[in-house]
C-alpha positions as CSV (number, residue, x, y, z in Angstrom):
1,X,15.6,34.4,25.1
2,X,18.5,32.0,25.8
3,X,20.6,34.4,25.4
4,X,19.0,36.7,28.1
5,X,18.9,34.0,30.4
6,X,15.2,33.3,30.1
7,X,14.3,29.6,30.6
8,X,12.2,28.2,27.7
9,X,9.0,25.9,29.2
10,X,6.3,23.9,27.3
11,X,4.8,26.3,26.1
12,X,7.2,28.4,24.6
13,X,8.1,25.5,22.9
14,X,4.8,24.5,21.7
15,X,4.9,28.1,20.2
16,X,7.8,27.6,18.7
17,X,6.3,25.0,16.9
18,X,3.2,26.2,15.8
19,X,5.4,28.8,14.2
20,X,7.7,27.1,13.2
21,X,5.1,24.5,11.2
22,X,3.1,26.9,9.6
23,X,6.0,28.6,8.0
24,X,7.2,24.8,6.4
25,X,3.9,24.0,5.6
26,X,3.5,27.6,3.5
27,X,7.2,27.3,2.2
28,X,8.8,23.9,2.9
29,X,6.2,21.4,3.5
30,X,9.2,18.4,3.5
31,X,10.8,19.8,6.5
32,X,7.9,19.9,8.6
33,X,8.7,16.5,10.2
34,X,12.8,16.7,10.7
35,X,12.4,20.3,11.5
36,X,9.8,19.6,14.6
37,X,11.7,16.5,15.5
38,X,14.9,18.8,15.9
39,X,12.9,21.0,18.3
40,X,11.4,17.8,20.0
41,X,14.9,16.8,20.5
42,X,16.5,20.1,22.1
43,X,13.2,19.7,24.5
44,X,14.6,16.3,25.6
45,X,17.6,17.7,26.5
46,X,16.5,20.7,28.6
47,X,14.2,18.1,29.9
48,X,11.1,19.2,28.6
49,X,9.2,16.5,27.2
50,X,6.8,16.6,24.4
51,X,3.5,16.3,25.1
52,X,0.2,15.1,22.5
53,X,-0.3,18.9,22.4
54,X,3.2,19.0,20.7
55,X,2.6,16.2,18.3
56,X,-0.9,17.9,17.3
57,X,0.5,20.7,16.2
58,X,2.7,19.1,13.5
59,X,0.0,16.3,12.3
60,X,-2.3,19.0,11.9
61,X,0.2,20.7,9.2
62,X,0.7,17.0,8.0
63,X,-2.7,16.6,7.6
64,X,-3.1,20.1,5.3
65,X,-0.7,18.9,3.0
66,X,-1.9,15.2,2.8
67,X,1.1,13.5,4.0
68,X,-0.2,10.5,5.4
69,X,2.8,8.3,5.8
70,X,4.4,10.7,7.9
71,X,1.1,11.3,9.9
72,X,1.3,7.5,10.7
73,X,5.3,7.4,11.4
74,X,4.3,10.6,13.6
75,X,2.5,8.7,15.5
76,X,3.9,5.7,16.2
77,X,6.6,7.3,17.3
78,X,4.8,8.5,20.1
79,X,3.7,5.4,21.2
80,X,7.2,3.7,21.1
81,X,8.5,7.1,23.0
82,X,6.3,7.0,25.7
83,X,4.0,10.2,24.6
84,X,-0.2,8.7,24.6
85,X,-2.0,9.9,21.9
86,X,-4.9,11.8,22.9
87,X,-8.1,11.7,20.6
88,X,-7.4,14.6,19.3
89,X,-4.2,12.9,17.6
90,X,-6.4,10.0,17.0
91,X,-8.7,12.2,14.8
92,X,-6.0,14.3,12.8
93,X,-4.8,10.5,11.8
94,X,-7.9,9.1,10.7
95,X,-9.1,12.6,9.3
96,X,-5.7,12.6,7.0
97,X,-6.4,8.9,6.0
98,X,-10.2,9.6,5.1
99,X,-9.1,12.7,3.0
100,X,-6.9,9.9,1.1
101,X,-8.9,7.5,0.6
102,X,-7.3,4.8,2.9
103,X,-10.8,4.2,4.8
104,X,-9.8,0.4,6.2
105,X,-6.5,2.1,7.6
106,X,-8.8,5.0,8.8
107,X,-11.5,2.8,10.8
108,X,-8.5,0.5,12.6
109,X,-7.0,4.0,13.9
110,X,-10.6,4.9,15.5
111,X,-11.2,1.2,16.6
112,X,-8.2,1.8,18.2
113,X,-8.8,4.8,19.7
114,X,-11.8,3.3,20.9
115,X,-9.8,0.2,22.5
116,X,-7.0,2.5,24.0
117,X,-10.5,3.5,26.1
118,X,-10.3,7.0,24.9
119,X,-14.0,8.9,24.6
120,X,-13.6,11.8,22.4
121,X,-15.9,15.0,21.9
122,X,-18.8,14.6,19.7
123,X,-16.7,16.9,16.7
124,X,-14.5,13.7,16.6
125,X,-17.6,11.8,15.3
126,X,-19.6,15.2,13.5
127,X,-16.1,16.1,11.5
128,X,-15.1,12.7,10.3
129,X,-18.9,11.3,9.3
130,X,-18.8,14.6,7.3
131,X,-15.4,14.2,5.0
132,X,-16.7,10.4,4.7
133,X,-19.9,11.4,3.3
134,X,-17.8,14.4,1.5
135,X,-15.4,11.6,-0.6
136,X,-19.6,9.6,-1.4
137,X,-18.9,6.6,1.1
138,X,-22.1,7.0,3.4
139,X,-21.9,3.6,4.5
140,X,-18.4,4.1,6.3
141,X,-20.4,7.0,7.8
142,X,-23.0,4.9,9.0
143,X,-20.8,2.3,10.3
144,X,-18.8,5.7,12.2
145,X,-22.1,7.0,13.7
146,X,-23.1,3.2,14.9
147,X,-19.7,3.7,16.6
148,X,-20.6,6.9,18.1
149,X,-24.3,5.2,19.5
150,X,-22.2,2.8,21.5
151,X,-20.5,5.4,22.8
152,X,-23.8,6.9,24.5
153,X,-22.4,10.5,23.7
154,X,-25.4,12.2,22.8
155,X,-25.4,15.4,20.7
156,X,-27.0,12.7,18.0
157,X,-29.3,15.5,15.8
158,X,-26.5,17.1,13.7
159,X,-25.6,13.2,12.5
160,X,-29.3,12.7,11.9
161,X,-29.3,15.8,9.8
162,X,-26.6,14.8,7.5
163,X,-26.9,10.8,6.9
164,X,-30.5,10.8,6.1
165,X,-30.6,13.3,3.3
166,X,-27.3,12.0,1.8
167,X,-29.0,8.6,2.2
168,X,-31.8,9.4,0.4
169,X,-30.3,11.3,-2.3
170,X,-28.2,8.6,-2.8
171,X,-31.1,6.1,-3.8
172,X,-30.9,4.1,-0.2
173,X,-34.5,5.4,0.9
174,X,-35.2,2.3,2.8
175,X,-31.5,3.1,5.5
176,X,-33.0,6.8,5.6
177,X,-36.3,5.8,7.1
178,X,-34.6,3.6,9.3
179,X,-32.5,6.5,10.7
180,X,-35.6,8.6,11.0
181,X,-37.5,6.1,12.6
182,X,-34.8,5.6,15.2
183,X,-34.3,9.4,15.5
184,X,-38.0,9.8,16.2
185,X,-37.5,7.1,18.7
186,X,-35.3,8.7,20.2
187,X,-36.9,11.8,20.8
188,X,-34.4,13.9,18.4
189,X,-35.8,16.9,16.1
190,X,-33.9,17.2,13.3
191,X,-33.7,20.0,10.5
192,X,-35.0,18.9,6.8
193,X,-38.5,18.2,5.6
194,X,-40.1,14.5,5.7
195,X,-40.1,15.2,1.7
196,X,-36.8,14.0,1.9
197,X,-37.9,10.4,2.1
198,X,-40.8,10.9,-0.8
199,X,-38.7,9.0,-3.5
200,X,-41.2,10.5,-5.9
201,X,-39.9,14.5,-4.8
202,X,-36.6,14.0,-3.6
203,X,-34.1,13.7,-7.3
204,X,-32.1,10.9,-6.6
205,X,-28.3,11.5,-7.7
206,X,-27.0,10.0,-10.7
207,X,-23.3,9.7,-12.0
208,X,-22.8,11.8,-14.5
209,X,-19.9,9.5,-15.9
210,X,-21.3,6.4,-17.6
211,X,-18.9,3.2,-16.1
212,X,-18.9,0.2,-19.2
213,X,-18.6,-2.9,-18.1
214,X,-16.5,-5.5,-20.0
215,X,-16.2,-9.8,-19.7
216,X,-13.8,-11.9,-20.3
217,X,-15.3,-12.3,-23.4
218,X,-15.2,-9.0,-24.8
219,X,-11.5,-8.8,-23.6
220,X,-10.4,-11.8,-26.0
221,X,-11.9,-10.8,-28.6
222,X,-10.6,-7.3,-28.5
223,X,-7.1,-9.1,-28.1
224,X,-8.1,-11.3,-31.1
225,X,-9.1,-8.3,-32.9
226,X,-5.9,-6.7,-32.4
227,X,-3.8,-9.6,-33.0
228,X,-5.6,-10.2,-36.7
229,X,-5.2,-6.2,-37.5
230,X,-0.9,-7.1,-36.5
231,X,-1.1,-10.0,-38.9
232,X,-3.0,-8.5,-42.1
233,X,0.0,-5.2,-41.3
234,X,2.9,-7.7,-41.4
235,X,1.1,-9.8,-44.8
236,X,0.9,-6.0,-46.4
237,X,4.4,-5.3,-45.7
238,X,5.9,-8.8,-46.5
239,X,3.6,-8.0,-50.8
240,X,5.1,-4.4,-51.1
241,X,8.4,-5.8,-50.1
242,X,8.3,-8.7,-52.6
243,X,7.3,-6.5,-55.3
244,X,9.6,-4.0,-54.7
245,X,12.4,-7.2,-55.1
246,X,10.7,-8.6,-58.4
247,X,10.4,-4.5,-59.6
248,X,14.8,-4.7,-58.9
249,X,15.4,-7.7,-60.9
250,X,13.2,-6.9,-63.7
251,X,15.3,-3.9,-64.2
């Protein structure tokens, strides 16, 4: 296209890099940041500069392959170039940090988001309470949809729908008929049975794993244990070895 004369805008760029990041995140996944930053960098120079549509498309590729310090470096950089993150940015960043299971890192990037003034769709909200109740930590979801209620967006019912259930089935009956309670306040229908909130019908889920817990107690006397099993080893080596020397001189 250069070649021919043709002048490259935004969007041809932005092409270019959706392209461009979905073949490094298929083949070369490390070369999805310098790569894009190269073609960031010949935008400069024509005078084209990146926008949060730009940006997107590489933290969403960084955010397939779970690369979460780059996702943060990504966007900082925007900040100190000038580039304002959009809440779609916002959300691919928190999203990637969820997925990781950085979730005090993940709620400062949507208190920020929320403090930059930005008011994002209601998928921001719907998308993230799912992975957080996804990686079992419903109460980070709960704090995200309290979050969501200040933000008088609406579109509350699908939240509802998800919370409650998961709630229940994880024990916490008494939060799920608090959320029900409000939603009926509120006038929202939602989708599941009132069974759900019958501790005697709904099966409550229990780890499968057994966790043992251990004291300070048990801890020295394992270590004492171990100690005495090093000492009666030594003793037994120190006899064979002394018999082996009185066998020598015998002879």
């Amino acid at each position: 296209m250069k070649s021919a004369g043709v002048e490259l805008d935004l969007y041809c760029y932005n092409t270019l890099l959706r392209c461009l990041c979905g073949a490094n995140l298929k083949c070369n996944p490390s070369g999805l940041v310098p790569e894009a930053l190269n073609v960031m960098m010949e935008m400069r120079s024509y005078r084209i500069a990146p926008t949060s549509i730009s940006y997107n498309i590489l933290l969403s590729c960084l955010g397939k392959t779970r690369r979460v310090k780059e996702s943060c470096r990504i966007l900082d950089l925007m900040k100190k170039t000038g580039c304002a993150p959009d809440w779609i940015t916002y959300y691919l960043v928190a999203r990637v940090l969820y997925l990781t299971g950085r979730f005090g890192k993940g709620n400062m990037i949507v208190d920020e988001m929320i403090e930059q003034g930005l008011t994002p769709d209601c998928k921001f909200y719907y998308d993230l309470i799912g992975v957080l109740c996804g990686v079992e930590r419903v109460h980070f979801a709960v704090e995200l949809f309290e979050k969501m209620k200040r933000s008088s967006l609406g579109g509350y019912g699908p939240v509802y729908d998800v919370l409650i259930p998961k709630l229940c089935r994880g024990g916490n009956f008494e939060k799920g008929r608090e959320l029900w309670d409000e939603a009926v306040a509120l006038g929202v229908s939602v989708s599941f049975s009132t069974d759900v909130l019958d501790p005697s019908i709904t099966q409550v889920f229990k780890p499968t794993r057994k966790v043992k817990e251990f004291n300070l107690k048990d801890c020295k006397m394992a270590k004492n244990t171990v100690n005495m099993k090093h000492k009666i080893i030594k003793g037994n080596k120190g006899k064979k070895n002394i018999s082996q020397k009185n066998k020598s001189v015998s002879k």
